[in-house]
N, CA, C and O of each residue as an XYZ file, in Angstrom:
392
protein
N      86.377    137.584     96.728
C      86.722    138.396     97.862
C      85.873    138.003     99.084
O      86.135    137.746    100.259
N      85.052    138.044     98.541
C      83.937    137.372     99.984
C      83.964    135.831    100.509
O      83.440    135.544    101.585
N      84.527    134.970     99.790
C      85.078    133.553    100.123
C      86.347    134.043    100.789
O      86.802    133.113    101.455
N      86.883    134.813    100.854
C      88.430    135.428    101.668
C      88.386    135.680    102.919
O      89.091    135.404    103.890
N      86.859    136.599    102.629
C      87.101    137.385    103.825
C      85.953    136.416    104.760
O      85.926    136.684    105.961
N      85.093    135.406    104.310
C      84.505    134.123    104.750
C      85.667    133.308    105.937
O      85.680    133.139    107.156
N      86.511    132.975    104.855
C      87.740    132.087    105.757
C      88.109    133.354    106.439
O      87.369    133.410    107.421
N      88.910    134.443    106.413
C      89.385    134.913    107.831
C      88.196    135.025    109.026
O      88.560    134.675    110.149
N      87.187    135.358    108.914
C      86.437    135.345    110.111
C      86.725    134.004    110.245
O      87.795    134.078    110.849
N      86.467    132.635    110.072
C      86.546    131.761    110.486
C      87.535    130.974    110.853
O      87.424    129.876    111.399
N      88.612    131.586    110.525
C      90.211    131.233    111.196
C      90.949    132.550    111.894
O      92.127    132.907    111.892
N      90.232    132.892    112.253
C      90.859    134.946    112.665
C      91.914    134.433    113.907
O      93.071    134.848    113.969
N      91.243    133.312    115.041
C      91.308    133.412    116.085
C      93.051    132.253    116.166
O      93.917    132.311    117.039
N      93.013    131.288    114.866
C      94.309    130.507    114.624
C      95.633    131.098    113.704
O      96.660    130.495    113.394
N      95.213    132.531    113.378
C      95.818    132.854    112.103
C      97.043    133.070    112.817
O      98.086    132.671    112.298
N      97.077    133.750    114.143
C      97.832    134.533    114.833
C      97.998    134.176    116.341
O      98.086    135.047    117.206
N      98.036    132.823    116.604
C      98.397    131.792    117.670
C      99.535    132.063    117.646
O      99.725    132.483    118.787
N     100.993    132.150    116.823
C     102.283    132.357    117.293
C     102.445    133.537    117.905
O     103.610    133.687    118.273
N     101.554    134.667    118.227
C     101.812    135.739    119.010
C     101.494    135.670    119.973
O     101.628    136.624    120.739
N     101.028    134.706    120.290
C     100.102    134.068    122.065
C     100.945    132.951    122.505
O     101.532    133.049    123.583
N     101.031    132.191    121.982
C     101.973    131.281    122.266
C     103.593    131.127    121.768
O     103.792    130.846    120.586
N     104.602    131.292    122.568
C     106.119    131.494    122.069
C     106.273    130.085    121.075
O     106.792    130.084    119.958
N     105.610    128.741    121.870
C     106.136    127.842    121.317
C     105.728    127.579    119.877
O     106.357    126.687    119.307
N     104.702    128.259    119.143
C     104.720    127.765    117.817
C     105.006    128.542    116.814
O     105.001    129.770    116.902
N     105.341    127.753    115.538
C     105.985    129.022    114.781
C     105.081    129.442    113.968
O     104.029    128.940    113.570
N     105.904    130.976    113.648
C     104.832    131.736    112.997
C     104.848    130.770    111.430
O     104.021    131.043    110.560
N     105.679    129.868    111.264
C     105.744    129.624    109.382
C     105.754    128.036    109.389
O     106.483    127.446    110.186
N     105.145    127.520    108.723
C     105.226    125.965    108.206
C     107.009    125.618    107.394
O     107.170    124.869    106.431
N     108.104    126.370    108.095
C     109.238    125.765    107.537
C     109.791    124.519    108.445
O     110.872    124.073    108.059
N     109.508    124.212    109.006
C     109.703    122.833    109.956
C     109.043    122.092    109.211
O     109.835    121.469    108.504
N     107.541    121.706    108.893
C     106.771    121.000    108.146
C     107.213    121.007    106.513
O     107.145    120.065    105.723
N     107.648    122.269    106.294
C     108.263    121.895    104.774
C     109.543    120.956    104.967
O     109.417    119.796    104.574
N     110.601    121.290    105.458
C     111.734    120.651    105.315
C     111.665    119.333    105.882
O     112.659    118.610    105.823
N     110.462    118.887    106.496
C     110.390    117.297    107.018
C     109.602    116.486    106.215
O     109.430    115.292    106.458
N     109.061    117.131    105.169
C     108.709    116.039    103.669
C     109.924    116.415    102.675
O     110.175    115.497    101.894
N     110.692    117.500    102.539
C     111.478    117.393    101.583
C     112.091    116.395    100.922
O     111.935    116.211     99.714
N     112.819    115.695    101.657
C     112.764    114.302    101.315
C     112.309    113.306    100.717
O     112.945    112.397    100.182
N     111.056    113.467    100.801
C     109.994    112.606    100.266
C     110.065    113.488     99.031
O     110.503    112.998     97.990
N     109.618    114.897     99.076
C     109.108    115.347     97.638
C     110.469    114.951     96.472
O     110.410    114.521     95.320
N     111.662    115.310     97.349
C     112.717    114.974     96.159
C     112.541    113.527     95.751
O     112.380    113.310     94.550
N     112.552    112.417     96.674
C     112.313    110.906     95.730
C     111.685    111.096     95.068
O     112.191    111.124     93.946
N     110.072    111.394     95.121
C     108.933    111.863     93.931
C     109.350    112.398     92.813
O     108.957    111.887     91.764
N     110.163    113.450     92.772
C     110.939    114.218     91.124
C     111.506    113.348     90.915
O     111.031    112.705     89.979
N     112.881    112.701     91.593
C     113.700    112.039     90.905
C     113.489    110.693     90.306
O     114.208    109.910     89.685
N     112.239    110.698     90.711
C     111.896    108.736     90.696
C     110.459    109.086     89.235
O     109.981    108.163     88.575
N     110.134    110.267     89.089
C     109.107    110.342     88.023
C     107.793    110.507     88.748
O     106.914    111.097     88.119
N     107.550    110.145     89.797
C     106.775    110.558     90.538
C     105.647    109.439     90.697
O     106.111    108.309     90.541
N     104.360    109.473     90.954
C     103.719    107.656     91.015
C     102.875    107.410     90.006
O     102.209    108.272     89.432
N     102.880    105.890     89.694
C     102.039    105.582     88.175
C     100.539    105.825     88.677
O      99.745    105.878     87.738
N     100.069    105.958     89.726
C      98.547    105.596     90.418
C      98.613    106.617     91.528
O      99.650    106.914     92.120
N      97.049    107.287     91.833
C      96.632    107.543     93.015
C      97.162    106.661     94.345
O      97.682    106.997     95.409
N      96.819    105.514     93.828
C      97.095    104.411     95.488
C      98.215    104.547     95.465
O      98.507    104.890     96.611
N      99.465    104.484     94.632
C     100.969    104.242     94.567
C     101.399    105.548     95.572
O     102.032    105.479     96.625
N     100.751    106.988     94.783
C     101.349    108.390     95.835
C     100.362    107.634     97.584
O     101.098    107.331     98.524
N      99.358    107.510     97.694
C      99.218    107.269     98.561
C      99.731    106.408     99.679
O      99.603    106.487    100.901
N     100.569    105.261     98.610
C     101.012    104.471     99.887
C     102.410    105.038    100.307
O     103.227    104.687    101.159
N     102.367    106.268     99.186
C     103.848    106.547     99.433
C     103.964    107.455    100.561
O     104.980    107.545    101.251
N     102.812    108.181    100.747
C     102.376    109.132    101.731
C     102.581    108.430    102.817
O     103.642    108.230    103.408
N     101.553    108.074    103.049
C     101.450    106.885    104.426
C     102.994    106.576    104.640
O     103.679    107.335    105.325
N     103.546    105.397    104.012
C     104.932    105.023    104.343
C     106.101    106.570    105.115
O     106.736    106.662    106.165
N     105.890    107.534    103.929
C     106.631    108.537    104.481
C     106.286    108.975    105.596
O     106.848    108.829    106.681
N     105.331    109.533    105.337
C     104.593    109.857    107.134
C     105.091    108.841    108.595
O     105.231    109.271    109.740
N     105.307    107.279    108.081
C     105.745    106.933    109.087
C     106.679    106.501    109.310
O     106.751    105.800    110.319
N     107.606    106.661    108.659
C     108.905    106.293    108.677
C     109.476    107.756    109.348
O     110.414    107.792    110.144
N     108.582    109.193    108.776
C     109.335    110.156    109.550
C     108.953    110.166    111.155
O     109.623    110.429    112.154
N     107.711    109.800    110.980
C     107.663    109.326    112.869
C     108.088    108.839    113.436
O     108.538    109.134    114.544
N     108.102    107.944    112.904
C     109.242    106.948    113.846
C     110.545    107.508    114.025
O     110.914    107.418    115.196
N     111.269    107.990    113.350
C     112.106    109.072    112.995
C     112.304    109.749    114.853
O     112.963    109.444    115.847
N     111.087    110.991    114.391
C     111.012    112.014    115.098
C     111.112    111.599    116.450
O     111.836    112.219    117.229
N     110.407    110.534    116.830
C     110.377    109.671    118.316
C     111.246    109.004    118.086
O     110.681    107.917    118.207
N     112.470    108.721    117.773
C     113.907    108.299    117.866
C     113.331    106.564    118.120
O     113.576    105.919    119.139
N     112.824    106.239    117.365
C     112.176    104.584    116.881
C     113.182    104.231    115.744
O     113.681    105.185    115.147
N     113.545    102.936    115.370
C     113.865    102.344    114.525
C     112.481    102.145    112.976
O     111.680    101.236    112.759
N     112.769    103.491    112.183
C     111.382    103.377    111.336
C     111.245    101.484    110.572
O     110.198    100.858    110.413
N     112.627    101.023    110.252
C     112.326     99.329    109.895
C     111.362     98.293    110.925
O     110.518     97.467    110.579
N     111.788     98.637    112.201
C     111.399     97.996    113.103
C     109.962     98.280    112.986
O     109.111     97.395    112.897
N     109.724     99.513    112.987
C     108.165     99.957    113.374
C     107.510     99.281    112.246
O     106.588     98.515    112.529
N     107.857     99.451    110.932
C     107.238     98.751    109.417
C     106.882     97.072    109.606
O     105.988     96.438    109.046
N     107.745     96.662    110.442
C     107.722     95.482    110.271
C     107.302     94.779    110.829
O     107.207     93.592    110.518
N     106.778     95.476    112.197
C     105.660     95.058    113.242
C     103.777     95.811    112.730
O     102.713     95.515    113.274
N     103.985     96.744    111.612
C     102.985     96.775    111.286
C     102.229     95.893    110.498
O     101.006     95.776    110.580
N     103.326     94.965    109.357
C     103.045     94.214    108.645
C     102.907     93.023    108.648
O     102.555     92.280    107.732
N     103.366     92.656    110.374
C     103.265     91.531    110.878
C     101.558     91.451    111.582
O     100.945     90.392    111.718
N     101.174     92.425    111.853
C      99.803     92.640    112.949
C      98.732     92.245    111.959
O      98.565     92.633    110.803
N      97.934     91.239    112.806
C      96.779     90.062    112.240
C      96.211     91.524    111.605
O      96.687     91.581    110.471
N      95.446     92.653    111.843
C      94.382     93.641    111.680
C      95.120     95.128    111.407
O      96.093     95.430    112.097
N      94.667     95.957    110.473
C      95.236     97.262    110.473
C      95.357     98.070    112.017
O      94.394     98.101    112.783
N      96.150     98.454    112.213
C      96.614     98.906    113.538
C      97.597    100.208    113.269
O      98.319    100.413    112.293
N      97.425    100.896    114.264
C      98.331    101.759    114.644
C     100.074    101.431    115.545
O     100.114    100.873    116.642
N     100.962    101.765    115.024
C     102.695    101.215    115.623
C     102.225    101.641    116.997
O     101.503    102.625    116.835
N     102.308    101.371    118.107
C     102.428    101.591    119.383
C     103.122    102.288    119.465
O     102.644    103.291    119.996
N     104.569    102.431    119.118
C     105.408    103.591    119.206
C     105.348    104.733    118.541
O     106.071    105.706    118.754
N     104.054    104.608    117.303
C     103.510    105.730    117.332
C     102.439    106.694    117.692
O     102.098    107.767    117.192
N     101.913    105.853    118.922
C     100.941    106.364    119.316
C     101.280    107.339    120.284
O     102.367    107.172    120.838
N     100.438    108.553    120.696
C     100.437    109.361    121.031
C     100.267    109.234    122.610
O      99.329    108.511    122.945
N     101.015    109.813    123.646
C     100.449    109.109    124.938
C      99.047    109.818    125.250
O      98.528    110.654    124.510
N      98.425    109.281    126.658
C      97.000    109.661    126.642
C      97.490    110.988    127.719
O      98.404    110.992    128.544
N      96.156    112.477    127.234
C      96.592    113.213    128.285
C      96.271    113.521    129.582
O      96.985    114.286    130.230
């Protein structure tokens, strides 16, 4: 109970941001239904033989839905990542500066 009531003092002030701000929602159903996808390949496929395997599967999903979301060609973006001499970030997924 006291680890509970630990975290609400320390998130009191984010718990309840959708009543201050219109634009965000009060519920993570946007964020659920934009891995769904992913989680169903995972059941239907048996799910991954390795830690690294879910992980690269993460990663990949994650950016294939970005690219996605910013109306990018997610092949295109993959394939300029895998072309780049050094680990890098897709340019088209980078975030602009504010």
């Amino acid at each position: 109970m006291q680890r509970f009531a630990k975290h609400l003092t320390s998130e009191w002030k984010a718990l309840f941001t959708f009543l201050r701000k219109p634009a965000v929602d009060a519920t993570n159903w946007r964020a659920e239904q934009a891995i769904r996808p992913a989680v169903v390949t995972r059941k239907v496929c048996g799910g991954n033989r390795s830690w690294r395997g879910a992980a690269t599967q993460q990663t990949l999903a994650s950016v294939i839905r970005t690219a996605c979301q910013r109306q990018h060609n997610p092949h295109t973006v993959i394939v300029g990542l895998l072309r780049s001499r050094s680990p890098t970030v897709a340019p088209e997924l980078r975030r602009p500066a504010p």
